[in-house]
Steps between C-alpha positions, in 0.01 A plus 500: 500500500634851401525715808620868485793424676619235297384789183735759633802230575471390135437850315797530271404181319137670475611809330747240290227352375333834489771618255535232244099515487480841423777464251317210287142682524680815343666302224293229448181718481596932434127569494471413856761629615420831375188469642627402854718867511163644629500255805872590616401797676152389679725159608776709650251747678323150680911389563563791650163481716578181593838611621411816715214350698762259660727827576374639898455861386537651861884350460536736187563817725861361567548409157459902392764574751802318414681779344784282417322282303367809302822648441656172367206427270521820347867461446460181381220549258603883373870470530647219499255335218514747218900524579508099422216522203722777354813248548337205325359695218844641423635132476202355313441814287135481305277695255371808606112287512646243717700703716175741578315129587800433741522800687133529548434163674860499659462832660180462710443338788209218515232661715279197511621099484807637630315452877368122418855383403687698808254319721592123319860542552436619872586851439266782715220567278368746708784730476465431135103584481631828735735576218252510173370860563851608500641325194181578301562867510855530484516254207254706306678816599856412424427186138511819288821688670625155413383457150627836431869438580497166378328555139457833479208742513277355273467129691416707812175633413349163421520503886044521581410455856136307443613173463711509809167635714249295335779166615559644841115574563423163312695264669611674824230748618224276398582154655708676817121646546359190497734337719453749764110432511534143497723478827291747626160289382628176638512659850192390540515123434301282355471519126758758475764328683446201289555736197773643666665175541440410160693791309807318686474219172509750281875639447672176380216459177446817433854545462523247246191583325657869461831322384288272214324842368812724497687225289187423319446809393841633454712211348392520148602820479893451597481140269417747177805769593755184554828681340450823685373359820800270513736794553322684829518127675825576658411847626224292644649208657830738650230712650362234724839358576645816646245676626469300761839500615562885496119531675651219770831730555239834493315231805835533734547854472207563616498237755160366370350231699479175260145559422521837366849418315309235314203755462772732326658221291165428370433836413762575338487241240153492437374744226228681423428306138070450546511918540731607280354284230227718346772783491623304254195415330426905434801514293490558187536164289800483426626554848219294676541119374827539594442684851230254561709185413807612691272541831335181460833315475591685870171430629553080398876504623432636786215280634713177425769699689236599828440111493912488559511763731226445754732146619811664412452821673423380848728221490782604348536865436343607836455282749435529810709583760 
């Protein structure tokens, strides 16, 4: 008999599975998997849910004080990332298309599954959820200032705020709501308890639901730009190797407690790629199928490499003292 516990023990091979599923509905079948695009969002909004009603909200109060974990997150993220991004695109020089699709998904911070994979690798996902106000805004303020003295002028004003505030009301305002009045619902027992109890099943399939749509929907577009996708791969893959360790050595000067190091490892080497992605989409043609493919390709990477990180991370790069 499947019990949660025994779910939660044996998640990676769910969101294995997950993977190559999504992969052979998006190949096997295009149709559907442009269809299932439309379901990514709504799926990572019930994830999400799912995740904060575990979280004790009256704990979060702490969480918004740790000024050390705020200052090395914002370091992390706004310094030390588009230094590295900078690095790797100078080494694995691209097309002026590509390049615009690699800084824009490599220089934001993920606001949203960011928090569901810093609580599977047993980083503090409440520092994390703390954290999302503050990367929202300075992402938005600071992705053109970037743009600009990466690319030039003309890549900056691409830079439009309403996708990042439809995502962050979408999938954080919206289900952090939600969560709030259920805890405060199943106060009174009963039915609402039960409920409560029940939305503890949900993080483990839900993930891997969200992980079968993204690659569903997304894969057939990186199989059609093979050639060109081929050469962003190693930005890709060196991004989620050292990340972590420079985020790990950003941990100890801070004297982070193991939770929040992991929190910050996490963060900074998840991206923003389900946000940025209609940015890229309201290019012009010529610029967008590239964009577009270039994110996608981050956004598939990355998940196998979340599946690596959430045993890696706590075991290996972080552990605890």
């Amino acid at each position: 008999m499947l019990t949660k516990e025994t779910m939660e023990k044996q998640q990676t091979w769910f969101y294995v599975v997950a993977l190559f599923a999504g992969a052979g509905i998006g190949l096997a079948a295009p149709v559907w998997g442009d269809m299932l695009q439309y379901a990514v969002s709504p799926v990572l909004a019930v994830l999400l849910y799912s995740m904060f009603v575990q979280i004790p909200f009256m704990e979060l109060r702490a969480s918004w004080s740790n000024l050390r974990f705020m200052v090395a997150l914002l370091l992390a993220n706004f310094i030390v990332v588009p230094a590295v991004v900078w690095l790797l695109t100078l080494i694995f020089p691209q097309s002026p298309s590509v390049l615009l699709g690699v800084y824009l998904v490599l220089l934001t911070p993920c606001i949203d599954y960011v928090i569901v994979f810093t609580q599977l690798g047993r980083g503090d996902e409440k520092l994390m959820l703390a954290a999302t106000p503050l990367l929202f805004v300075v992402q938005m303020i600071l992705l053109p200032l970037y743009l600009w003295l990466f690319m030039g002028s003309d890549a900056a004003t691409i830079m439009k705020t309403g996708p990042f505030i439809e995502a962050f009301l979408l999938l954080i305002v919206v289900p952090l709501l939600l969560a709030v009045v259920t805890q405060l619902w199943s106060n009174k027992g009963g039915t609402a308890q039960r409920l409560y109890q029940a939305t503890a099943w949900l993080p483990v399939p839900m993930m891997a639901l969200a992980l079968i749509l993204v690659v569903a929907s997304q894969v057939g577009k990186v199989y059609k730009d093979l050639s060109i996708i081929a050469s962003v791969i190693p930005i890709y893959a060196a991004f989620l190797i050292i990340m972590p360790v420079i985020s790990r050595c950003i941990a100890k000067l801070f004297q982070l407690e193991p939770g929040a190091g992991r929190a910050l490892i996490f963060s900074a080497a998840t991206r923003n790629s389900l946000v940025v992605l209609p940015l890229a989409l309201s290019l012009s043609p010529e610029w967008a199928t590239i964009a577009a493919a270039v994110i996608v390709t981050q956004t598939i990477i990355e998940l196998a490499g979340e599946l690596i990180y959430i045993r890696l991370v706590p075991k290996v790069i972080l552990r605890d003292e």
